[in-house]
Backbone as CSV, one residue per row, in Angstrom:
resi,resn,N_x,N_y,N_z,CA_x,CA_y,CA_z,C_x,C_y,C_z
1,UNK,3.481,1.061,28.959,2.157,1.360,28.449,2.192,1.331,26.921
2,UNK,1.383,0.701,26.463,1.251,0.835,24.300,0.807,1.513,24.129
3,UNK,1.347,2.231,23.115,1.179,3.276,22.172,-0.278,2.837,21.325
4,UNK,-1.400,3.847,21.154,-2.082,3.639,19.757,-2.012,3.869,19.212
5,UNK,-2.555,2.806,18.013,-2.003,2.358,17.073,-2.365,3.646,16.023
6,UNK,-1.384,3.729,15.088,-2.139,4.923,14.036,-1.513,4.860,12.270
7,UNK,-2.572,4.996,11.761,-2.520,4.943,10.177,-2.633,5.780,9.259
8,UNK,-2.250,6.138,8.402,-2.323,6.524,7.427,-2.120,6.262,5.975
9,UNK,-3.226,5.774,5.047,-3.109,5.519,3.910,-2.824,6.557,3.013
10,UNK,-1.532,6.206,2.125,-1.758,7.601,0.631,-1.952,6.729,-0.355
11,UNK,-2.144,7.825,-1.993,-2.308,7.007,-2.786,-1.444,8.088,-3.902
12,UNK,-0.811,7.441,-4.651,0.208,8.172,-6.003,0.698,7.448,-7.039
13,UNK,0.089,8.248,-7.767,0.877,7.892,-9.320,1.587,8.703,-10.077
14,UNK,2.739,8.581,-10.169,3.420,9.511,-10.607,3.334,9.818,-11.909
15,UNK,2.502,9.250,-12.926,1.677,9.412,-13.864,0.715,10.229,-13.771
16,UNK,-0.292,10.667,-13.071,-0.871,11.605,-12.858,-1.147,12.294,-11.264
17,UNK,-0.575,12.442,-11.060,-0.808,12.986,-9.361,0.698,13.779,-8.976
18,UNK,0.745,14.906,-8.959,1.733,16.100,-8.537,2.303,15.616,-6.923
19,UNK,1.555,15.136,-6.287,1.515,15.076,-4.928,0.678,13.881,-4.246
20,UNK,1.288,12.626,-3.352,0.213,11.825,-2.414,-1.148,12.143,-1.917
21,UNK,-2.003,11.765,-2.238,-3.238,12.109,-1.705,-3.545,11.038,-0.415
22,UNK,-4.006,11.264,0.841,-4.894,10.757,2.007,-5.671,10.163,1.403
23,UNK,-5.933,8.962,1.394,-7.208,8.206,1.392,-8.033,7.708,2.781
24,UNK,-7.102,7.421,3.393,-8.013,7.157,4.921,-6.872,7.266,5.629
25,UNK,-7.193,7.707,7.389,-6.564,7.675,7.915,-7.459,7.441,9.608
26,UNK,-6.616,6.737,10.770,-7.401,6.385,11.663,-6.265,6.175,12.899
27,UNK,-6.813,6.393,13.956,-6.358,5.563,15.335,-7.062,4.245,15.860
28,UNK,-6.278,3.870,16.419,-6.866,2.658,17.132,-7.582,1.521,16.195
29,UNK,-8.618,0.939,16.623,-9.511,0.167,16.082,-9.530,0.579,14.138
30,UNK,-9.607,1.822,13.997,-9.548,2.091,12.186,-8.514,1.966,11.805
31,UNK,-7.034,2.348,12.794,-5.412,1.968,12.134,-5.521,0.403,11.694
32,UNK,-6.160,0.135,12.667,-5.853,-1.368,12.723,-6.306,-2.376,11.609
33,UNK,-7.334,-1.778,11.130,-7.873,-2.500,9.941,-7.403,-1.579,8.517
34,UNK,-7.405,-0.609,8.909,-6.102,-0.195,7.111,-5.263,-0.485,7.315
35,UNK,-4.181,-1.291,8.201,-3.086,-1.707,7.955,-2.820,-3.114,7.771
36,UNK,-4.468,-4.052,8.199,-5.112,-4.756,7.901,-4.700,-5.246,6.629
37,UNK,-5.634,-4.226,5.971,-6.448,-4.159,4.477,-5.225,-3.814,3.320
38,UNK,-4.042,-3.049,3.885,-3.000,-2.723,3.456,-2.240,-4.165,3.161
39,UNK,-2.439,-5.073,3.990,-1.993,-6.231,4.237,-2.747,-7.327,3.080
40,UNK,-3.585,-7.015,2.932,-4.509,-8.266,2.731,-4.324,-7.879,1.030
41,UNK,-3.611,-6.772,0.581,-3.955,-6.369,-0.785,-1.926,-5.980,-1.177
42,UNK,-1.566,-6.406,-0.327,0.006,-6.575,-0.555,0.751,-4.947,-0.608
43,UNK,0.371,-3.952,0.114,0.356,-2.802,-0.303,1.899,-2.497,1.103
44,UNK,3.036,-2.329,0.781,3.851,-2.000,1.729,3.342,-0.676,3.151
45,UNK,4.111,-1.513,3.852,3.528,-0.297,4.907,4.911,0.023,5.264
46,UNK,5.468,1.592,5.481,6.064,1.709,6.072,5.964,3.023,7.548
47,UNK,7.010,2.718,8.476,6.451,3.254,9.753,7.173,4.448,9.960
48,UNK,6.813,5.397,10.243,6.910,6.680,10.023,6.295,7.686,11.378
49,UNK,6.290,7.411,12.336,5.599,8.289,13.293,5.219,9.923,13.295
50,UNK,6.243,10.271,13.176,5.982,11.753,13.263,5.474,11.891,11.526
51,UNK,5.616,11.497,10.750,4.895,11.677,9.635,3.221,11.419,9.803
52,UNK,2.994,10.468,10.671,1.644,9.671,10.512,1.049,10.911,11.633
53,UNK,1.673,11.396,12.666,1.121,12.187,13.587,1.131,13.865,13.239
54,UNK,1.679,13.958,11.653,1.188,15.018,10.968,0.724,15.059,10.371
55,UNK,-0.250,14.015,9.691,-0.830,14.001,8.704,-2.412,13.662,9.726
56,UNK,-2.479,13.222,10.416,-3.885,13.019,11.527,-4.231,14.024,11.729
């Protein structure tokens, strides 16, 4: 059976930001297009499960 799919975008600059901020995050059909869009803008994804299923 497949797993759905799940995302989580952050965003950091270690120039100004103490800590990653959430910008979007989604299952299914919304993972699928921020990891998409993550894609389409050259932005590394890396896979992390139990991270992504604590941050949802």
């Amino acid at each position: 059976m497949a797993t759905t799919p799940k995302a989580v975008a952050l965003k950091y600059d270690q120039d100004n930001d103490r800590v990653p901020t959430v910008i979007a995050k989604g299952k299914g059909l919304i993972a699928e297009r921020i990891m998409q869009k993550a894609g389409d803008f050259g932005i590394p994804l890396f896979k992390n499960e139990l991270l992504a299923d604590s941050l949802l």
